[in-house]
C-alpha positions as CSV (number, residue, x, y, z in Angstrom):
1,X,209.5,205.8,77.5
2,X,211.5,204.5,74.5
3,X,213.6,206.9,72.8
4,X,212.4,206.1,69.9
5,X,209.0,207.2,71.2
6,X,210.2,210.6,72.7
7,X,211.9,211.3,69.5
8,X,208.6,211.3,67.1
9,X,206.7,213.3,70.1
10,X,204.4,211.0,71.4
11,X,202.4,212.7,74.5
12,X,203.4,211.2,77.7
13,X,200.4,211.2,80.0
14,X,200.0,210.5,83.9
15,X,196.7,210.9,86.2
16,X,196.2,214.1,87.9
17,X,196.3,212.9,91.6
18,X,199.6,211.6,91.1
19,X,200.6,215.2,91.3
20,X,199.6,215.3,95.2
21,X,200.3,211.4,95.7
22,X,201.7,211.2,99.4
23,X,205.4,209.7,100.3
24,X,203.9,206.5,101.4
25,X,202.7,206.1,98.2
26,X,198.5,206.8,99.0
27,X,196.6,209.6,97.9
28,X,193.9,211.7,99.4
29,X,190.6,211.9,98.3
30,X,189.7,212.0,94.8
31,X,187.6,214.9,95.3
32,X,191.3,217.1,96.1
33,X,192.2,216.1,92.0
34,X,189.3,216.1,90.4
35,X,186.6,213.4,91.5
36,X,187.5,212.0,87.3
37,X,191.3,211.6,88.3
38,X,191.4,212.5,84.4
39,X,195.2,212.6,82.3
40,X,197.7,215.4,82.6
41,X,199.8,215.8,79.5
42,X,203.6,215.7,80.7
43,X,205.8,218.4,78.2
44,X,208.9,218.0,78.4
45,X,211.6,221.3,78.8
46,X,213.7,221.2,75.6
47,X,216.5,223.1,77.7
48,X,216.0,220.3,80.6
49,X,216.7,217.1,79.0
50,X,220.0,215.1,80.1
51,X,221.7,212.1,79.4
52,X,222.6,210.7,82.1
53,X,226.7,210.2,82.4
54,X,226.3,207.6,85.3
55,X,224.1,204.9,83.8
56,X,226.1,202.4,81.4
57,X,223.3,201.9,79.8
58,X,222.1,205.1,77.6
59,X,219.4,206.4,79.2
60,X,218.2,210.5,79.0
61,X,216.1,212.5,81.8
62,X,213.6,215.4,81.0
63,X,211.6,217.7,83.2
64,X,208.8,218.2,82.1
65,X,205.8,220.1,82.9
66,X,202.4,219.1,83.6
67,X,199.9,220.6,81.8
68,X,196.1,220.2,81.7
69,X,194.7,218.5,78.6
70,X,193.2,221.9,77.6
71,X,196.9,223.3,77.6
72,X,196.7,225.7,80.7
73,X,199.3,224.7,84.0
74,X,198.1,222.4,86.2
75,X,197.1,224.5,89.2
76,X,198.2,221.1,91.3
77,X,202.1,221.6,89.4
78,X,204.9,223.2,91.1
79,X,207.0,223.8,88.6
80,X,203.6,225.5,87.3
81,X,203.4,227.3,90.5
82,X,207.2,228.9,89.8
83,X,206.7,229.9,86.9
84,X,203.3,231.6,87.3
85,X,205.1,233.7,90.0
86,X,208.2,234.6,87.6
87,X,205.7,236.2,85.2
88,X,203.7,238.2,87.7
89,X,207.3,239.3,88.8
90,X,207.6,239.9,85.0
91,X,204.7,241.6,84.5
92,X,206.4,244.6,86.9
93,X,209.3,244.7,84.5
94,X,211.2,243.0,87.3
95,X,213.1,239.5,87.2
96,X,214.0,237.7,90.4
97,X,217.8,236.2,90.5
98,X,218.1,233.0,93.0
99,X,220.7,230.9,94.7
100,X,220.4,227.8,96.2
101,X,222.7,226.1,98.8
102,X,222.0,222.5,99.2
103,X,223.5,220.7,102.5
104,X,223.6,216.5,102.5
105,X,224.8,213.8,104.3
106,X,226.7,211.0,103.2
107,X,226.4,207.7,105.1
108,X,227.0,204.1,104.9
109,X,224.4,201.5,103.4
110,X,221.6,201.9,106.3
111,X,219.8,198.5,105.6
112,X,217.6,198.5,108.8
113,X,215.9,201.8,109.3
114,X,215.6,201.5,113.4
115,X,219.2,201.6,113.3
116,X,220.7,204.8,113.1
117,X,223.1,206.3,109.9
118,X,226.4,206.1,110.1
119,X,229.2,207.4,108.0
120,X,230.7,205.3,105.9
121,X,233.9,203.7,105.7
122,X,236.5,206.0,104.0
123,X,239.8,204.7,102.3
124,X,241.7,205.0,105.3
125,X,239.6,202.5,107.0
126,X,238.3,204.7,109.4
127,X,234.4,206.4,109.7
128,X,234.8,210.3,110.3
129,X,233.9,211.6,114.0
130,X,232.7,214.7,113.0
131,X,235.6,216.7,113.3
132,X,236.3,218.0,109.8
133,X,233.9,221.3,109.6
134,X,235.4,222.7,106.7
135,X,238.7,220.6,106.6
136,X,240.1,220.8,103.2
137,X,241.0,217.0,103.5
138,X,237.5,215.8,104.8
139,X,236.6,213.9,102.2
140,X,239.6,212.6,101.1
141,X,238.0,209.1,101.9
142,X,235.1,209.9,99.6
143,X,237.2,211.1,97.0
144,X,236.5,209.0,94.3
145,X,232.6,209.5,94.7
146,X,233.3,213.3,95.0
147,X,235.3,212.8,92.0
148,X,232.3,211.3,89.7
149,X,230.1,213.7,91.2
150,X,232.5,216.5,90.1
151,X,232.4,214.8,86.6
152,X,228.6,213.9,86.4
153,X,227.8,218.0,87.1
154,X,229.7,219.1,84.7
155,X,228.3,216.5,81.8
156,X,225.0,218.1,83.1
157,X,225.9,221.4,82.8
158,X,225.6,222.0,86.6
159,X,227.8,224.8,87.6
160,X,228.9,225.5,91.1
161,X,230.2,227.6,93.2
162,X,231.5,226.4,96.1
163,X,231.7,222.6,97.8
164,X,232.3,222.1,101.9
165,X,232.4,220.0,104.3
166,X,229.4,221.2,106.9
167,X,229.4,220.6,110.3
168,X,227.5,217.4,110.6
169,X,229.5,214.4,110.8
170,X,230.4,213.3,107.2
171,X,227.6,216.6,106.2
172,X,228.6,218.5,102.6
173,X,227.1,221.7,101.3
174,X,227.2,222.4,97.8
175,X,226.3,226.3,96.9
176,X,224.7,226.6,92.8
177,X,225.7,229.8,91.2
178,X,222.5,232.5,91.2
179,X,220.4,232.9,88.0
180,X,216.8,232.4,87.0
181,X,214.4,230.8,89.4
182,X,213.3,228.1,87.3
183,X,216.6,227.1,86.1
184,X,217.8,227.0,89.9
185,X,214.9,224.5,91.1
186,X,215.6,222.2,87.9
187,X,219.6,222.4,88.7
188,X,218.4,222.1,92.5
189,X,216.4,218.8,91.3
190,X,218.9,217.1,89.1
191,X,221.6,217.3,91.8
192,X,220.1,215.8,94.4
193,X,218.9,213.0,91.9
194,X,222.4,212.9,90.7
195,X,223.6,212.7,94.0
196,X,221.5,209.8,95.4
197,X,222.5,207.9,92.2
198,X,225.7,208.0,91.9
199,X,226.0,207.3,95.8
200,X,224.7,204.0,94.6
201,X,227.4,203.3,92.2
202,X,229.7,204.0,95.3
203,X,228.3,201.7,97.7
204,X,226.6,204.5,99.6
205,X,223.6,206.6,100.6
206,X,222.9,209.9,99.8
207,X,220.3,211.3,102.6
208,X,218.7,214.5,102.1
209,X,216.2,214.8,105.2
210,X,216.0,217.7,107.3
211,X,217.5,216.1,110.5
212,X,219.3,212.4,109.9
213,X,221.2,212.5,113.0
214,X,220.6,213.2,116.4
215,X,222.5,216.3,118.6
216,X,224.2,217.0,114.7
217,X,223.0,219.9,113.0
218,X,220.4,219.4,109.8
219,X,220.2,220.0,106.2
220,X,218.9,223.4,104.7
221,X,218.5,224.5,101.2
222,X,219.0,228.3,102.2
223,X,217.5,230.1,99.3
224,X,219.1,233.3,98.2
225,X,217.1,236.0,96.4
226,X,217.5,239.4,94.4
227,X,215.8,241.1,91.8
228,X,216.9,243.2,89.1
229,X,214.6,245.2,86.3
230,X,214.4,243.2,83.1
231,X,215.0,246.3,81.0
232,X,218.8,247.3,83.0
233,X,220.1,244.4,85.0
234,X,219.7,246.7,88.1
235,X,219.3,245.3,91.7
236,X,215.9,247.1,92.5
237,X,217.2,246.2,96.3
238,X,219.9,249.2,95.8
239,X,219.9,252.8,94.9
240,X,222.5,254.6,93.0
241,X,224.4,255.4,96.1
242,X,224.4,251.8,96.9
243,X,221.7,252.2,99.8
244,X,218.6,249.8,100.6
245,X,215.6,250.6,98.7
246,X,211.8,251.0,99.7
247,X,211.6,247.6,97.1
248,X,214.0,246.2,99.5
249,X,212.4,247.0,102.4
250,X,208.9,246.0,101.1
251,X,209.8,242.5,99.7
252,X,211.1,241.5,103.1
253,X,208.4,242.6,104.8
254,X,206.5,240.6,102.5
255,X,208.7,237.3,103.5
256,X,207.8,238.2,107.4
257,X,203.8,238.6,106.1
258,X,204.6,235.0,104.7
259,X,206.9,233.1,106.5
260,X,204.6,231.4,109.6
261,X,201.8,230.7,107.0
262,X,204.2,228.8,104.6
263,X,206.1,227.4,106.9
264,X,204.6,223.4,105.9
265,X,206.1,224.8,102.2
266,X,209.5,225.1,103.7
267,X,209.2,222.5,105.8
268,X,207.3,219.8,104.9
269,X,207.5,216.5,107.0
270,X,207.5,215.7,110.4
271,X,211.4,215.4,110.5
272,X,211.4,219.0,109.6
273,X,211.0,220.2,112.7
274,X,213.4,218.4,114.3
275,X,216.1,220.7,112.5
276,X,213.9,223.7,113.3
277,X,213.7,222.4,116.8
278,X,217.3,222.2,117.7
279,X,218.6,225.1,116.1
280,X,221.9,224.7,115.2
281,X,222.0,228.1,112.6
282,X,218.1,227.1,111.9
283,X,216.7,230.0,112.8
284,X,212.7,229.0,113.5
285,X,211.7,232.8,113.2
286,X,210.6,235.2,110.7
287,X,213.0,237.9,112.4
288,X,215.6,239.8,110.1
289,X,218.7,240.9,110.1
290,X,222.0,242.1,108.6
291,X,224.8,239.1,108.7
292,X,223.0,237.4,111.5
293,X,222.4,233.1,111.3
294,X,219.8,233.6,114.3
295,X,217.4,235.1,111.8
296,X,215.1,233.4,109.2
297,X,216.1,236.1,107.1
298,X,219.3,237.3,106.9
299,X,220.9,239.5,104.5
300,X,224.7,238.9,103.7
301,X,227.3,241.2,103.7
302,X,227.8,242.0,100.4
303,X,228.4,244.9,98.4
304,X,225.2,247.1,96.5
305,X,225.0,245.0,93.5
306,X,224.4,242.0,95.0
307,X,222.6,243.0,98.3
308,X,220.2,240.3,98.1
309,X,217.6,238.1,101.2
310,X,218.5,234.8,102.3
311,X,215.7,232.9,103.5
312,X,216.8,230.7,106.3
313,X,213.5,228.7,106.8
314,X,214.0,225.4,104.0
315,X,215.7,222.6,105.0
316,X,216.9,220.3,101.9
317,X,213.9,218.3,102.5
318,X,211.6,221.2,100.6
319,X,210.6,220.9,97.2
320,X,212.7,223.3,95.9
321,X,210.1,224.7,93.3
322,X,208.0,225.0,95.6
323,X,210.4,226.7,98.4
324,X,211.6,229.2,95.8
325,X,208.1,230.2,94.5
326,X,206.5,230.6,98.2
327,X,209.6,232.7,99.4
328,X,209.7,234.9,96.2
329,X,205.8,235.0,96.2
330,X,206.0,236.4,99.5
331,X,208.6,238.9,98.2
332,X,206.2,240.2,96.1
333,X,203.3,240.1,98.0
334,X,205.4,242.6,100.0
335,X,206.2,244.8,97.4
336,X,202.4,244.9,95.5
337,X,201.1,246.4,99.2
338,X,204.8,248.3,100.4
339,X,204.9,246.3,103.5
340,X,207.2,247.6,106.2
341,X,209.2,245.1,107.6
342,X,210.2,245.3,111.7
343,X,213.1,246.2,112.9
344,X,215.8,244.4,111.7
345,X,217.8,242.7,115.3
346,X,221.2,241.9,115.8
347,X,222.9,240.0,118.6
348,X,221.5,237.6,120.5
349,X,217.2,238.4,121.1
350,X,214.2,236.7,121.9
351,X,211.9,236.3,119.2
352,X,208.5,238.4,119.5
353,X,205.7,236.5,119.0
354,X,204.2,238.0,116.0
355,X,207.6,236.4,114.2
356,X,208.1,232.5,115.7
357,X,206.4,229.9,113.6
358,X,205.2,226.9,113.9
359,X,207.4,224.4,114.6
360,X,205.3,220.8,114.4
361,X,204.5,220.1,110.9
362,X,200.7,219.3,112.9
363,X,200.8,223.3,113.5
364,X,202.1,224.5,110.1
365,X,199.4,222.5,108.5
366,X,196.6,223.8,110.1
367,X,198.5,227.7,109.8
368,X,198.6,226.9,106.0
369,X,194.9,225.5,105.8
370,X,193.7,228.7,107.4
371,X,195.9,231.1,105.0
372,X,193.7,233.5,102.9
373,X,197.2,234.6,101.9
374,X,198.2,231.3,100.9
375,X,195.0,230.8,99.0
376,X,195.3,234.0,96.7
377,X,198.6,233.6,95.8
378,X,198.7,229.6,94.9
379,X,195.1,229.0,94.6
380,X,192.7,227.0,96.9
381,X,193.0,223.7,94.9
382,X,196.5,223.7,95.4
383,X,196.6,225.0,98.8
384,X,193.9,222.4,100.0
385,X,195.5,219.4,98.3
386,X,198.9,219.8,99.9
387,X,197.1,219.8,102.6
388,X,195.2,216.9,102.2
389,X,198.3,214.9,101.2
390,X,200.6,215.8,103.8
391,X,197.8,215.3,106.8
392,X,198.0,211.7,105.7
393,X,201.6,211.2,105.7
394,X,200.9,212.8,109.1
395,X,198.4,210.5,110.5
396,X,200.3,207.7,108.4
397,X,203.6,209.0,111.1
398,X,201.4,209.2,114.2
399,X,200.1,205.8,113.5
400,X,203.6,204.3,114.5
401,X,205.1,203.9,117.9
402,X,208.7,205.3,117.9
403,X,211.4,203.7,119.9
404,X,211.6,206.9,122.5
405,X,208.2,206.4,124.2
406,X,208.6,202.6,124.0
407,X,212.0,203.2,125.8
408,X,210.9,206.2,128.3
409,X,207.2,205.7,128.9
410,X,207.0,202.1,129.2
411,X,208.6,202.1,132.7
412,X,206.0,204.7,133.8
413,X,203.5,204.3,136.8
């Protein structure tokens, strides 16, 4: 809308079903958004709303909510969903801290999608081969993107930690600094967006999927998570002498409760399981542990004060509200009913049954349709719309023959 327009408050409004509109671009059936399709009111965050520094022409950004016409969260929302799990937190006198680390690729224009990526060009003519896993000249040939993105974060007020180079060939992680949940997912949101457009500016593509390339390892957004009593700042994971609590011990129990029913949360298209499927530090398990990659959920070494869970299971294809409030939902879930978790493992193990997961996007939907768990904590509009949306981007994959079984099966008897 025109500035001038968003200046003297004029509503911004948008149809409920695009809330659960598919990737393609479809939508389910109306009944899944209200068989009306009626307006949602979009209210902008006045702590959320950017100019952005790489567009020549001034143009601003706000997250906004969306709210019912009545004034209530949409149930469909989530961003609504986050935040109505931040307040039951709250209503405990508790407050859960978050981190995200995001992992990308960075690849050459990729103008004919049966082709695959490839890294681009760098200044010294040459595409990287995938030997610069945490080089500290790996990107010198990407420098000045790297350089604007550096710039473009900070005119956003996007702090961060730390910046790699990840294993993947021409593969970067970025790691935000922990705070608030909700200010984590919009941080989470406006760098990727960021990212993707100033990739443009650069002659190059951004790619955030799950698994881009082949026998490479895939992108997470690893979530990390504490929480500390509103009224003291204390980690509620440690005691005074600095040893796991019964809180600890029950919120990750509540993550195992959790895990295989909201796996299609975590992972949410078909090439999601392609990372979980060729586990390169992608731990397909709801299996904990202490300093461990093999396990979904791993807890860092660390010292008392920030002994905190890191859930393994997102790839940086998850909608990162939505990642953050089904992990720390799960949390809670655990702690509400002091859940005991299972032995945490160490070393190589073999995953027990009750912990793998599903691991086709096929299985995690129909886990997720069948969750009672999934249902009380999110609702059964929500739960049964995802569903309804990402069945047809499944049907919409399934209805396309890839080039594997034209290449393999063809020549079969």
């Amino acid at each position: 809308m025109t500035a001038e327009g968003f200046h003297e408050g004029r509503r911004l409004q948008m149809a409920r079903g695009v809330l659960l509109q598919c990737i393609m671009g479809g939508y389910p059936p109306a009944r899944f958004y209200g068989s009306d399709d009626g307006d949602l009111a979009l209210v902008p965050d006045p702590a959320q709303i950017h100019r952005l520094p790489w567009s020549k022409q001034p143009r601003a950004l706000a997250i906004c909510d969306a709210d019912e016409l009545t004034g209530e969260s949409s149930p469909l929302s989530t961003r609504g969903q986050l935040k109505a799990v931040i307040a039951r937190y709250a209503a405990l006198g508790l407050a859960p801290v978050v981190a995200t680390e995001l992992e990308f690729f960075v690849f050459a224009p990729n103008t004919d999608p049966t082709q695959p990526f490839q890294p681009p060009v760098g200044l010294d003519g040459r595409r990287e081969d995938g030997h610069s896993a945490f080089s500290v000249s790996s990107n010198n040939g990407l420098r000045p993107f790297f350089s604007e993105v550096y710039e473009c974060m900070a005119a956003l007020g996007l702090p961060r930690d730390t910046f790699m180079h990840e294993m993947g060939v021409s593969q970067f992680e970025i790691n935000l600094l922990h705070g608030d949940p909700l200010l984590l997912a919009d941080q989470t949101l406006l760098f990727k967006h960021l990212l993707k457009e100033v990739a443009l500016k650069h002659g190059l593509t951004v790619v955030c999927m799950a698994k881009p390339l082949a026998h490479t390892p895939g992108s997470s957004m690893h979530i990390h998570q504490s929480i500390v009593e509103i009224a003291t700042g204390r980690n509620v994971f440690s005691d005074e002498a600095g040893e796991p609590t019964a809180t600890f011990r029950h919120f990750i129990g509540g993550q195992q409760a959790g895990m295989a029913d909201f796996t299609a949360l975590f992972a949410p298209n078909v090439n999601s399981y392609q990372r979980l499927c060729h586990p390169f530090a992608s731990p397909n398990n709801a299996c904990w542990s202490y300093d461990n990659r093999a396990a979904g959920l791993r807890i860092p070494a660390s010292s008392p004060v920030a002994r905190r869970v890191e859930n393994r299971l997102p790839g940086a294809d998850a909608n990162p509200y939505l990642a953050i409030a089904a992990s720390l939902a799960a949390g809670l879930y655990g702690i509400e009913n002091r859940l005991e978790p299972s032995e945490a493992i160490q070393g190589e193990f073999e995953v027990p049954d009750n912990l793998s997961l599903p691991c086709t996007l096929h299985a995690a939907l129909e886990r997720l349709k069948r969750s009672q768990l999934a249902k009380e904590l999110f609702g059964k509009e929500f739960i049964e719309g995802y569903v309804a949306s990402k069945t047809m981007e499944l049907t919409s994959f399934f209805d396309e023959i890839t080039p594997w079984e034209r290449r393999v099966l063809a020549a079969q008897a």
